[in-house]
BAVOVEX-753110 format. One record per residue (C-alpha): residue number from 1; residue in three letters; x, y, z. Coordinates in steps of 0.5 Angstrom, whole numbers, padded with zeros to 4 digits, always signed. Layout:
<atoms>
- n res X Y Z
- NUM ALA X Y Z;
...
</atoms>
This chain:
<atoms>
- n res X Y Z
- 1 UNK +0344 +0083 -0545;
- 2 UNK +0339 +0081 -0549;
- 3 UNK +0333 +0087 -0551;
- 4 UNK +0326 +0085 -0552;
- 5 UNK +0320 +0090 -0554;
- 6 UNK +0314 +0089 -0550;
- 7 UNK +0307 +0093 -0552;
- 8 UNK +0303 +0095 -0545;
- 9 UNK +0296 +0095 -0547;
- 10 UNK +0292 +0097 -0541;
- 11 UNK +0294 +0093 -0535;
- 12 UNK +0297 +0087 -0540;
- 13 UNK +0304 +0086 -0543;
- 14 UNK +0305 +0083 -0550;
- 15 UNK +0310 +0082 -0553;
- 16 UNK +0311 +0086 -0559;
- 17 UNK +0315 +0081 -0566;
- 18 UNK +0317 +0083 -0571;
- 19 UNK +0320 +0090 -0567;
- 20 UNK +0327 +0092 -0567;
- 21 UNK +0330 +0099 -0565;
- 22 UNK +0334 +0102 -0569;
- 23 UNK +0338 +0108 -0568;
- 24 UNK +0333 +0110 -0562;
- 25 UNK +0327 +0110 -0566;
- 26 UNK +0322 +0104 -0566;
- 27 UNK +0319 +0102 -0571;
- 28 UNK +0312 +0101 -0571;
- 29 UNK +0310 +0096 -0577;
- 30 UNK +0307 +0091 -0572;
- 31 UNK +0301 +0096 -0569;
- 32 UNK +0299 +0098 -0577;
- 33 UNK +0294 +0093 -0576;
- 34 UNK +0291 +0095 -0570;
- 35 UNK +0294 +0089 -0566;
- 36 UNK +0290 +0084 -0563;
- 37 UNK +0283 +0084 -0566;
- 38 UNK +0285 +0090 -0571;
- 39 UNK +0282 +0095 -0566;
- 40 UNK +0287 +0100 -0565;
- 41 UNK +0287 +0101 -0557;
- 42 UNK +0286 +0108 -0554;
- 43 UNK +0293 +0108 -0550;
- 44 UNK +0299 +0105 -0551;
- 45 UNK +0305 +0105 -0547;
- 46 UNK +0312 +0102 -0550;
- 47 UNK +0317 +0099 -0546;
- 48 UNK +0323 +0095 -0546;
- 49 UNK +0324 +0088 -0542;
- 50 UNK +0332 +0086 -0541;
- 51 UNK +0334 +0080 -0538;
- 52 UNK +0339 +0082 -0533;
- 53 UNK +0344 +0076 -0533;
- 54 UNK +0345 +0071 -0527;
- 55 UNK +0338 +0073 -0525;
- 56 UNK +0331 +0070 -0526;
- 57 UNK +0328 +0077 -0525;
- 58 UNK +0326 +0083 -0531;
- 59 UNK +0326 +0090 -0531;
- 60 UNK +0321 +0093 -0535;
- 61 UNK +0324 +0100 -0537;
- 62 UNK +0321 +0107 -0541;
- 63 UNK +0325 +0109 -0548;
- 64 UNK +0330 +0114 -0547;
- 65 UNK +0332 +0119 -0552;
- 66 UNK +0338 +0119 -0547;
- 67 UNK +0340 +0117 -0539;
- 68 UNK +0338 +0123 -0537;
- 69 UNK +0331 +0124 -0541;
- 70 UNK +0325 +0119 -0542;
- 71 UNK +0321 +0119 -0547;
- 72 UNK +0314 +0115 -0547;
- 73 UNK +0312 +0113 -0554;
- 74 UNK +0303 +0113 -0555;
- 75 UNK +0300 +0111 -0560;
- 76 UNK +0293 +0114 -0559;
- 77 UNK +0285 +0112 -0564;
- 78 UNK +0283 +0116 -0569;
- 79 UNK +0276 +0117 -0566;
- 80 UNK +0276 +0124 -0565;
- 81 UNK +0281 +0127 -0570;
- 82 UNK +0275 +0129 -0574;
- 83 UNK +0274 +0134 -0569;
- 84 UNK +0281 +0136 -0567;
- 85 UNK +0281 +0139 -0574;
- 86 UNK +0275 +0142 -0573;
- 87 UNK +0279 +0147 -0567;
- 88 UNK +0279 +0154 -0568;
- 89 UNK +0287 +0153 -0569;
- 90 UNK +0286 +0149 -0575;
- 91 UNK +0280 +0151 -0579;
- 92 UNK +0282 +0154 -0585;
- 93 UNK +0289 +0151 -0586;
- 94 UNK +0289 +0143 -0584;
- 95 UNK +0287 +0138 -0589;
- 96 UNK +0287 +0130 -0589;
- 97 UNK +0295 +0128 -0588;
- 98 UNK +0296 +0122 -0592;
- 99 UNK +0296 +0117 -0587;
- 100 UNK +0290 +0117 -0581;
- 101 UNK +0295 +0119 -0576;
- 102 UNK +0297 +0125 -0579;
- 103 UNK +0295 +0132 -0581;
- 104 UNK +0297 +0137 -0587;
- 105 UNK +0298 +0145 -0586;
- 106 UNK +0296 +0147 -0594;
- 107 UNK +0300 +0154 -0590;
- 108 UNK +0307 +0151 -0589;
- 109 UNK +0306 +0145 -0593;
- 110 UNK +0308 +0140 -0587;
- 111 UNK +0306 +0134 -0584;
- 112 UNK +0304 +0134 -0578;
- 113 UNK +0302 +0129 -0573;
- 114 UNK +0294 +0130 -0572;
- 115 UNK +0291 +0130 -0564;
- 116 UNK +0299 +0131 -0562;
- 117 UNK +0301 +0137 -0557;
- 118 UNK +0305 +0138 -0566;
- 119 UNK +0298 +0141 -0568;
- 120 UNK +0298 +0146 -0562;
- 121 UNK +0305 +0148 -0563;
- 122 UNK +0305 +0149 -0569;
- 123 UNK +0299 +0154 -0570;
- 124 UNK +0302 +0158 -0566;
- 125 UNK +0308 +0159 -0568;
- 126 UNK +0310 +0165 -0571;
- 127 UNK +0313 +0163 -0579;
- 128 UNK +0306 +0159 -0578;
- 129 UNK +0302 +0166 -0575;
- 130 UNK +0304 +0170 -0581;
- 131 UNK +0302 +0167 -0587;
- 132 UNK +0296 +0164 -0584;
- 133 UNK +0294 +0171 -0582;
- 134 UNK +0295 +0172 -0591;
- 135 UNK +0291 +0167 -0594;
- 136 UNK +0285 +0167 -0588;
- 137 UNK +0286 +0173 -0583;
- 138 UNK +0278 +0171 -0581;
- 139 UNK +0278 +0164 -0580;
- 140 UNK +0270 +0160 -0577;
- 141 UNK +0268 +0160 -0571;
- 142 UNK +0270 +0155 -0567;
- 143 UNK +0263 +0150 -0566;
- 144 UNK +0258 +0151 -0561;
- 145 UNK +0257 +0148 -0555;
- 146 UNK +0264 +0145 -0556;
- 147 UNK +0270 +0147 -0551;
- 148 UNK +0277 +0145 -0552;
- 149 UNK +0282 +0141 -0547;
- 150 UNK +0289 +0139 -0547;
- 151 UNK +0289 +0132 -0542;
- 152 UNK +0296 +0131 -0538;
- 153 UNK +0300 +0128 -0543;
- 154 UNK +0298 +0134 -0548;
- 155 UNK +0293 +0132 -0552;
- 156 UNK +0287 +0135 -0554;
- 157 UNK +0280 +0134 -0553;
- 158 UNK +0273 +0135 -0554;
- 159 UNK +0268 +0136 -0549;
- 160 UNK +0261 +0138 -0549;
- 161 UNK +0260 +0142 -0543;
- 162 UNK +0253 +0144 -0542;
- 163 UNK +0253 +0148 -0536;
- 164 UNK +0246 +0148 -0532;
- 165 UNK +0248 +0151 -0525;
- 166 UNK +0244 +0157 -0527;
- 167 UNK +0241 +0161 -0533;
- 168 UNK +0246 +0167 -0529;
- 169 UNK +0252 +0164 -0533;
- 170 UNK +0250 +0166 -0540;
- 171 UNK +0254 +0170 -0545;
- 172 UNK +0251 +0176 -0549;
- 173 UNK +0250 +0174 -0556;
- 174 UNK +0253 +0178 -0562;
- 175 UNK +0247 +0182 -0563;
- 176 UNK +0246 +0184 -0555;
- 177 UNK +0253 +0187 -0555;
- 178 UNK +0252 +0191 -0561;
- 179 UNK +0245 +0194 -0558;
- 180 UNK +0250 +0196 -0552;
- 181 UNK +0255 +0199 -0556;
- 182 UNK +0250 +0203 -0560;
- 183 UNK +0246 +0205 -0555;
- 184 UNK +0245 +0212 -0553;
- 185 UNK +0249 +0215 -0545;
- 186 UNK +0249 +0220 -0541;
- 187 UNK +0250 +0221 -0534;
- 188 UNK +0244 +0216 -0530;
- 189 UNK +0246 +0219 -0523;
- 190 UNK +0244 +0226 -0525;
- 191 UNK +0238 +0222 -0529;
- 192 UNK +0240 +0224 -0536;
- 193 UNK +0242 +0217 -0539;
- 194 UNK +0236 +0217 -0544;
- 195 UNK +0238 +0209 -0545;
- 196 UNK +0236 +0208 -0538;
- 197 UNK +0230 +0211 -0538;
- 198 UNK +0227 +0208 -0543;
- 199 UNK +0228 +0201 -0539;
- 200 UNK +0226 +0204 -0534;
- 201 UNK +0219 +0206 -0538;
- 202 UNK +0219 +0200 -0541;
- 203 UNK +0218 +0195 -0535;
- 204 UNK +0214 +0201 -0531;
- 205 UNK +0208 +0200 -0536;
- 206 UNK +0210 +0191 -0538;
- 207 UNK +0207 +0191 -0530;
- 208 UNK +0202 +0197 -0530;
- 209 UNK +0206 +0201 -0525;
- 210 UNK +0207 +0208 -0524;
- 211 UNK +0215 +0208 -0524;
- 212 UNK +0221 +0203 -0524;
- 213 UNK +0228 +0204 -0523;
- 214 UNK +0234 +0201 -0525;
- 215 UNK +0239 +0197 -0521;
- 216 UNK +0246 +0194 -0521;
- 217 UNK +0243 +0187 -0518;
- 218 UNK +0237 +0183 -0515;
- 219 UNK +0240 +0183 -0509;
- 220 UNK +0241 +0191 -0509;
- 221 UNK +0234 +0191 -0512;
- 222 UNK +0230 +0188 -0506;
- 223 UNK +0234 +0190 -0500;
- 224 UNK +0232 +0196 -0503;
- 225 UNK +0224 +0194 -0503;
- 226 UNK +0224 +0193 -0496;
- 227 UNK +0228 +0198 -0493;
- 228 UNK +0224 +0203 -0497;
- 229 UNK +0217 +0200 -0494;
- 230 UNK +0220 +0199 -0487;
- 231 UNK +0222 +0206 -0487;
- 232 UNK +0222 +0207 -0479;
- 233 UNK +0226 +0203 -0473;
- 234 UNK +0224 +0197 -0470;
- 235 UNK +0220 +0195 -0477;
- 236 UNK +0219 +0188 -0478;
- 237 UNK +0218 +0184 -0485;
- 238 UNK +0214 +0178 -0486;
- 239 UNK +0218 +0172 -0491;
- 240 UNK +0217 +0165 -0492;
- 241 UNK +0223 +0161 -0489;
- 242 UNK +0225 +0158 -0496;
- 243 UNK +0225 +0165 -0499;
- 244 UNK +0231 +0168 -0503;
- 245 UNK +0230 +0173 -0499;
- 246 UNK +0231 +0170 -0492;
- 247 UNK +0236 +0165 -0495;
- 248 UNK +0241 +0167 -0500;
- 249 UNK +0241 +0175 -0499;
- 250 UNK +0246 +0174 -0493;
- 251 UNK +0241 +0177 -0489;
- 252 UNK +0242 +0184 -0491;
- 253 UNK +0235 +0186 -0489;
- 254 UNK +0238 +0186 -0481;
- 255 UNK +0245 +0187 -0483;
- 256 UNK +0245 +0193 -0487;
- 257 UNK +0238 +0196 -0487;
- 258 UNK +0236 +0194 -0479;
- 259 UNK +0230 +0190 -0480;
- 260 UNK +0227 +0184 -0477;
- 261 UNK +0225 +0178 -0481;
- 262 UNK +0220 +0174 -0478;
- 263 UNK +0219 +0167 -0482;
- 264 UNK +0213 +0163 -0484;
- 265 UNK +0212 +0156 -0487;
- 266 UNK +0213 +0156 -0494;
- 267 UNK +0209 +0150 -0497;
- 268 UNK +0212 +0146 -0502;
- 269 UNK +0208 +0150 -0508;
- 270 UNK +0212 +0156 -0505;
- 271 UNK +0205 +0159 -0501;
- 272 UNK +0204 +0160 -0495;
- 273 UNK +0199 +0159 -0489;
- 274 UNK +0194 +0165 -0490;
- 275 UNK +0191 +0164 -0483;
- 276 UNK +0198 +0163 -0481;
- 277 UNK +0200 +0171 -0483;
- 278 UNK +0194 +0174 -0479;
- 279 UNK +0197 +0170 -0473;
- 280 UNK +0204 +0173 -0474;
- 281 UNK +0202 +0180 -0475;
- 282 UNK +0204 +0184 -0469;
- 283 UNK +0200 +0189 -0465;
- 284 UNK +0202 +0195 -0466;
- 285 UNK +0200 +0197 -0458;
- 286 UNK +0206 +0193 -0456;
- 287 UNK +0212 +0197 -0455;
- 288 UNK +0215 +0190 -0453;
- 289 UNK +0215 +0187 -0461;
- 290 UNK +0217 +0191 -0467;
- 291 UNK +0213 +0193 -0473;
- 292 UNK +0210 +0189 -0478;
- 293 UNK +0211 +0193 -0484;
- 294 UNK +0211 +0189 -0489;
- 295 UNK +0210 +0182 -0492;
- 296 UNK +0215 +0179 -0499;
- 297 UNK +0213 +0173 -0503;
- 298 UNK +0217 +0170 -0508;
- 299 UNK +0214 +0169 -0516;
- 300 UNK +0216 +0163 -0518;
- 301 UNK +0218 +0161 -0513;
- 302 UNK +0226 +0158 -0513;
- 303 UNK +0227 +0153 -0507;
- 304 UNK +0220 +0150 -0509;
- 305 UNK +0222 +0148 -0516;
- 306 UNK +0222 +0155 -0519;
- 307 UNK +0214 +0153 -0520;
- 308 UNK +0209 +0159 -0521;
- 309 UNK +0205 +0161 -0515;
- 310 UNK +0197 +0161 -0517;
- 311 UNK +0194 +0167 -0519;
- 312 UNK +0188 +0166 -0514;
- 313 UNK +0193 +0165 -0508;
- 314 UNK +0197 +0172 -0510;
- 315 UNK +0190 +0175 -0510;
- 316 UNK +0188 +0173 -0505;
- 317 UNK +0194 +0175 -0500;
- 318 UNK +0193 +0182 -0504;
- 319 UNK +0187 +0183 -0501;
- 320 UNK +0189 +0180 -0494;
- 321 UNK +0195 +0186 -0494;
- 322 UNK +0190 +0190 -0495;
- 323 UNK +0184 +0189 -0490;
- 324 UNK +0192 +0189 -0485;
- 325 UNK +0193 +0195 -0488;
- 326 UNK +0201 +0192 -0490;
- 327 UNK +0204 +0194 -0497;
- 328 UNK +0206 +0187 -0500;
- 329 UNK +0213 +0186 -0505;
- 330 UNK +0214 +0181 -0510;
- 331 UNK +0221 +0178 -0511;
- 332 UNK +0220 +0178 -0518;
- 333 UNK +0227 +0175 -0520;
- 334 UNK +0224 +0171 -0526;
- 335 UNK +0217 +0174 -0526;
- 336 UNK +0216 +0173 -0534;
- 337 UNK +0218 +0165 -0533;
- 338 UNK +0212 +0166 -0529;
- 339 UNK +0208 +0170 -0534;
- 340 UNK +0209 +0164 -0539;
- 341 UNK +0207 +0158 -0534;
- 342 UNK +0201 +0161 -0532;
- 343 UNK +0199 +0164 -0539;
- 344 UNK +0198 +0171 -0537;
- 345 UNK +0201 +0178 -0537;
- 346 UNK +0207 +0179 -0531;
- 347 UNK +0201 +0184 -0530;
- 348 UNK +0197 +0181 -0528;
- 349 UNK +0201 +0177 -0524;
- 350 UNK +0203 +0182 -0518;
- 351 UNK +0198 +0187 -0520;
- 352 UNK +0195 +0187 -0512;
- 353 UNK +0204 +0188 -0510;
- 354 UNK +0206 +0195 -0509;
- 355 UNK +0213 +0194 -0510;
- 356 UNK +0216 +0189 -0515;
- 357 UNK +0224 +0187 -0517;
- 358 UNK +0225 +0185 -0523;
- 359 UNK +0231 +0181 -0525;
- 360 UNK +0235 +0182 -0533;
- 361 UNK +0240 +0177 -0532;
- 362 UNK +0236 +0171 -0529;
- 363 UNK +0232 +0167 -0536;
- 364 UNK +0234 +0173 -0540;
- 365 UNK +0241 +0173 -0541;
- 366 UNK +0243 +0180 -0539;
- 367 UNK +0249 +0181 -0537;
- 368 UNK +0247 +0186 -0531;
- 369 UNK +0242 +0189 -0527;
- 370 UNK +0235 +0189 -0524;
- 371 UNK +0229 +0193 -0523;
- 372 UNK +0226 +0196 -0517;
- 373 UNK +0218 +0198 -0519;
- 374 UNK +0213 +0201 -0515;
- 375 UNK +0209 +0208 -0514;
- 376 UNK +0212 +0214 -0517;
- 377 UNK +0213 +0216 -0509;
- 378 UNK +0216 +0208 -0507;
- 379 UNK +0221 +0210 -0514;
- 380 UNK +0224 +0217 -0510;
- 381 UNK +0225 +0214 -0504;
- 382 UNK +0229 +0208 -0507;
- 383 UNK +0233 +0212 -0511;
- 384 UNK +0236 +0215 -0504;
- 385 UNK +0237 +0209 -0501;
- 386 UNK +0240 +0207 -0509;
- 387 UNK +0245 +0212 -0507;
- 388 UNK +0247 +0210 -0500;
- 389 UNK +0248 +0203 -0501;
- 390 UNK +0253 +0203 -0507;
- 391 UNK +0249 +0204 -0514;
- 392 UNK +0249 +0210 -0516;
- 393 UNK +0251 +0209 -0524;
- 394 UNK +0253 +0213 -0529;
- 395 UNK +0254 +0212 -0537;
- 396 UNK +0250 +0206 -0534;
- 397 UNK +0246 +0206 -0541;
- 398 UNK +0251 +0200 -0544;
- 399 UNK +0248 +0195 -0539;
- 400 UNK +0241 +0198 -0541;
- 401 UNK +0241 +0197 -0547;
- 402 UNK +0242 +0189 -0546;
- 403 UNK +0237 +0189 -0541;
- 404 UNK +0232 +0192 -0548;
- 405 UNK +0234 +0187 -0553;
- 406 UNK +0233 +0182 -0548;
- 407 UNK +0226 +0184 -0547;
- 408 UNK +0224 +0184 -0554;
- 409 UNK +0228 +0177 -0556;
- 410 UNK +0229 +0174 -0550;
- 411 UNK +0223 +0174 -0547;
- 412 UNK +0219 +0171 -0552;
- 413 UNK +0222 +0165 -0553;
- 414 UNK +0223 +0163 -0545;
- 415 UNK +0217 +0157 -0547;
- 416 UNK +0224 +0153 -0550;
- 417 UNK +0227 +0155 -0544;
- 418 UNK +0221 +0151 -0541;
- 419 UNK +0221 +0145 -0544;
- 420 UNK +0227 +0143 -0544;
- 421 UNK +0228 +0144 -0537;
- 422 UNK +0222 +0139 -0538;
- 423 UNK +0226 +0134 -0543;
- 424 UNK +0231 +0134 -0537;
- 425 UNK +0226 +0132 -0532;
- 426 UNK +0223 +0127 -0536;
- 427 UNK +0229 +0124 -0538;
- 428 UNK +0230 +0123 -0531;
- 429 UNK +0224 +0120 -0529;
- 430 UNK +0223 +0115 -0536;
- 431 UNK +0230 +0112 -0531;
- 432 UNK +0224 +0110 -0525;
- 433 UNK +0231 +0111 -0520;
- 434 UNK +0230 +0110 -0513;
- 435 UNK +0238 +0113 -0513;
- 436 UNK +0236 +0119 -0518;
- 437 UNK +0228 +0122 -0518;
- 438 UNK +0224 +0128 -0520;
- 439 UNK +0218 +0130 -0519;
- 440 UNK +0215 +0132 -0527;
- 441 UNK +0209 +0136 -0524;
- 442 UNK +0213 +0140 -0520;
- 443 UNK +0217 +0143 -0527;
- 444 UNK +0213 +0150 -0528;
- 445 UNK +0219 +0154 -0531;
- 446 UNK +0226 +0153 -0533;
- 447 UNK +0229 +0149 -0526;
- 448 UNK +0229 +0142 -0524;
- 449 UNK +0230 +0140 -0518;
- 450 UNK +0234 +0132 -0517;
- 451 UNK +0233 +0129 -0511;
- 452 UNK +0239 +0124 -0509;
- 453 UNK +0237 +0118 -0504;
- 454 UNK +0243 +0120 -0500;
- 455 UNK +0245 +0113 -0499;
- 456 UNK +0249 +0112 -0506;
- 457 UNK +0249 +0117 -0508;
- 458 UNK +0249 +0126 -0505;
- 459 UNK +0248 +0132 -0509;
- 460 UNK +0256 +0133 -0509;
- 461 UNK +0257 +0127 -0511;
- 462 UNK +0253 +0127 -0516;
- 463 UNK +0254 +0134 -0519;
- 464 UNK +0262 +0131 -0519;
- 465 UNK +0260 +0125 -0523;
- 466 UNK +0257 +0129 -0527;
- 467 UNK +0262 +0134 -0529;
- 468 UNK +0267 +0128 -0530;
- 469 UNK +0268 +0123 -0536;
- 470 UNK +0270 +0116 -0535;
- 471 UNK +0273 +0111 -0541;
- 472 UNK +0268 +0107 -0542;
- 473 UNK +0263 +0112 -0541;
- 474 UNK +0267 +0116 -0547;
- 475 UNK +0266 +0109 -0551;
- 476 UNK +0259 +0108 -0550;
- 477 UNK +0256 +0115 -0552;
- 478 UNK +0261 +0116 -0557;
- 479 UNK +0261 +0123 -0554;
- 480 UNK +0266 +0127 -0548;
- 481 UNK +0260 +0130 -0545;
- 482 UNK +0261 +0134 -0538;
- 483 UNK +0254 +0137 -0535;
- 484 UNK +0255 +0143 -0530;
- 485 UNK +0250 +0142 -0524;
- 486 UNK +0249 +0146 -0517;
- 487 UNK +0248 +0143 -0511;
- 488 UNK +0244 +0146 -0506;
- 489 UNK +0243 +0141 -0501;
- 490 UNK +0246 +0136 -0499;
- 491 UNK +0241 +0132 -0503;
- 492 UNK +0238 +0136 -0508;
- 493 UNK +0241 +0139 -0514;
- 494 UNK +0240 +0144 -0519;
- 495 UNK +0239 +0144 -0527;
- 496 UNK +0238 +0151 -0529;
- 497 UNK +0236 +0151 -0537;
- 498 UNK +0238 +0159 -0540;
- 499 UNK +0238 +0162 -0547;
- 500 UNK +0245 +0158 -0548;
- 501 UNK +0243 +0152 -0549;
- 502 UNK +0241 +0149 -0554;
- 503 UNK +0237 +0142 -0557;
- 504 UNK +0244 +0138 -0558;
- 505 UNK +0246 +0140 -0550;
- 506 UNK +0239 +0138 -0548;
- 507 UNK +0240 +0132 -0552;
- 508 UNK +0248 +0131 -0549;
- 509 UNK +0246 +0132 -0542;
- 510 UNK +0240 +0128 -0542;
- 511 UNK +0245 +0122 -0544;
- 512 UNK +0249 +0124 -0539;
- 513 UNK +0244 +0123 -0533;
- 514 UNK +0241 +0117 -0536;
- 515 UNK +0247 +0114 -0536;
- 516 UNK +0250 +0116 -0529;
- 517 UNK +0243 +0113 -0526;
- 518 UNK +0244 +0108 -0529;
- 519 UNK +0251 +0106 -0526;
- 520 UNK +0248 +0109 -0519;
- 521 UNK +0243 +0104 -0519;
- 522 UNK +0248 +0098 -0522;
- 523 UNK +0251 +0100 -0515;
- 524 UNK +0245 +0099 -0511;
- 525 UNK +0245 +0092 -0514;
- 526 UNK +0252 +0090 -0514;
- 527 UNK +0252 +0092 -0506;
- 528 UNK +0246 +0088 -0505;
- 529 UNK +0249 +0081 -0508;
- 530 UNK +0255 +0082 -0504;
- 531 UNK +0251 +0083 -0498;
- 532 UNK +0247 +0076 -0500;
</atoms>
């Protein structure tokens, strides 16, 4: 039988010359230069061709070592090897081998093969642990932004993974957490941890009211708010119909606190109808309809775009609760982002408000917690439902003081937060899509909303585009880039900037949306030629 060696590049069989097989091992002179074109493929399969005698037919089978375990021999581009040898199980130890396709362990004096599953296994052995603990027993840290994959046939990878789902997924720097393991304890629930109270000081005099109190979560923080105006039975809240609140808090408001919501149309800068409020507004005479007992806003307003609400219509609706006689909260998430778009102090902001929630996660980069401020007769009164609801915290000054160091230097540099959302958004515009689009007057802080024409293209679609990397695309951007994106409609998706991220991700991610618009739109134009 005779054996002929073929090399599958891609879809194409060629014929390998040259090649023979001697003692189970190819020898792969032949490919040295880089076969056809001299450019060195990103995969190859080799496989053997044998003629079967008495038949025109071939077969194309894989190497094997023996009958029952195949082997498949790969010859892969050196494109990212630079990058391998920067992984954290290599700094320190591995050098150039001496040809382009091998490593060299300067611990164990060893040739390896550089990007092969070899690298990993190597590392991790225990002869190798031990003398490279000796001679590097604190090795750099990996690259930023820079996240480590192993594909499907072991090997590893490099992907840029810029993740804007939410500014919720940030990490604590270095610095945050030695703030929290310094900071000072005691018992919050008896009102001795004095890391809390500072917090608790601190924002109480950021928005020029009497009180604050810390809390696990936002959610906690404004369902509190509204039970604690709505203190009675058969009351009723106000809330706009595209508000945080009334959409994304699983209805707590009724399920756990007994209240009525009424809703009001939100207009597409997040405000709401004035006129319209004094038409909702029960008489309180009628015992067939609750109470109105209290009217949220929400600044910035998130399903808007995350823009900021004017400072004239926040006056405005504070005078109109006044002349009602209703208290009004600001659900205040991300109120400091609203303080940078709009120029002005936070105070200023909700100064016609009685009750506040402030969140230390979103945009600033806590890893917990929110505050509920208000009067000091608003702030005793949530403390007791504080208590009921499940949040009653003790040596809770470790969280507080990542809340602290966030205030101080997080919050001033939230404006870079701002433009990047807006280098993002403006990416997306300069594509003058009809598949993609946003609208840039509508960026106020760090989201940025993209609509999908829901014909080429739907949010999920484009969220799971964009978390993928094609061969082609690789090629291009010279680059593996996945961009994390959240869809909160069926055609619109969420691009949440954050403390995290940094330049060199706006400038992957900018490249990445670019280039998979523009694959959208090729679609748009390749079914319409068909359809001619």
């Amino acid at each position: 039988m005779a054996a002929m060696l073929f090399v599958m590049v891609g879809g194409a069989v060629l014929p390998m010359l040259g090649s023979d097989i001697e003692g189970g091992s190819l020898s792969m002179g032949a490919l040295e230069d880089g076969g056809p074109g001299g450019a060195v493929p990103a995969q190859m399969t080799v496989s053997v061709e044998e003629g079967i005698e008495g038949g025109a037919e071939m077969e194309v089978v894989e190497m094997k070592h023996s009958p029952e375990k195949k082997r498949r021999v790969r010859i892969y581009s050196q494109k990212f090897r630079k990058e391998w040898l920067h992984l954290k199980e290599f700094q320190g130890w591995l050098t150039e081998g001496i040809t382009d396709d091998r490593a060299h362990c300067t611990v164990c004096d060893k040739e390896l093969l550089a990007g092969k599953s070899e690298l990993l296994k190597h590392s991790r052995g225990k002869k190798h642990r031990t003398r490279a603990a000796k001679s590097n027993p604190n090795p750099p840290p990996v690259q930023h932004g820079l996240s480590r994959v192993i594909d499907e046939d072991g090997m590893p990878h490099l992907l840029r993974i810029v993740d804007l789902r939410s500014d919720t997924v940030t990490q604590p720097s270095r610095e945050m957490k030695k703030a929290m393991m310094e900071a000072t304890l005691g018992d919050d629930v008896f009102s001795e941890d004095p890391t809390v109270k500072t917090l608790e000081d601190r924002v109480a005099q950021m928005l020029e009211k009497e009180a604050a109190l810390f809390v696990p979560s936002g959610t906690m923080a404004n369902l509190i708010c509204v039970m604690t105006h709505c203190w009675g039975r058969g009351s009723e809240v106000i809330v706009g119909d595209q508000s945080h609140l009334y959409l994304w808090a699983q209805g707590g408001m009724a399920q756990i606190g007994s209240v009525h919501h009424r809703t009001i149309k939100n207009l597409p800068d997040g405000t709401f109808s004035l006129n319209e409020v004094r038409g909702l507004v029960r008489d309180e005479h009628d015992p067939q309809s609750p109470l109105t007992s209290l009217i949220c806003v929400e600044n910035p307003h998130h399903n808007a775009g995350g823009k900021a609400i004017p400072l004239n219509w926040m006056d405005e609706l504070g005078a109109l609760c006044s002349e009602l006689g209703l208290p009004l909260h600001c659900d205040g998430a991300r109120l400091i982002n609203a303080s940078v778009a709009l120029g002005t102090s936070p105070a200023r902001i909700v100064q016609a408000c009685d009750s506040v929630s402030l969140c230390l996660n979103k945009g600033l980069g806590a890893p917990m917690g929110s505050l509920v401020i208000g009067t000091k007769e608003f702030i005793a009164k949530a403390k007791r439902l504080r208590k009921v609801l499940g949040g009653g915290l003790h040596q809770s000054g470790i969280v507080a003081a990542a809340g602290l160091w966030a205030l101080d230097h997080v919050a001033p540099r939230l404006s870079w937060d701002h433009t990047h959302a807006r280098a993002l958004a403006q990416s997306v515009c300069e594509e003058h899509s009809s598949a993609v689009t946003v609208d840039l007057k509508d960026v106020h802080t760090n989201v940025v909303l993209l609509h999908c024409d829901n014909i080429r293209v739907n949010a999920k679609k484009l969220c799971q585009r964009l978390a993928s990397v094609t061969d082609e695309e690789s090629d291009e951007l010279s680059e593996q880039i996945v961009v994390m994106a959240l869809a909160i409609s069926d055609t619109t998706v969420r691009l949440v900037t954050h403390c995290d991220i940094r330049k060199e991700d706006v400038r992957s991610a900018t490249r990445k949306l670019k280039y998979v618009i523009h694959e959208y739109d090729n679609m748009m134009y390749l079914e319409y030629k068909i359809s001619v």
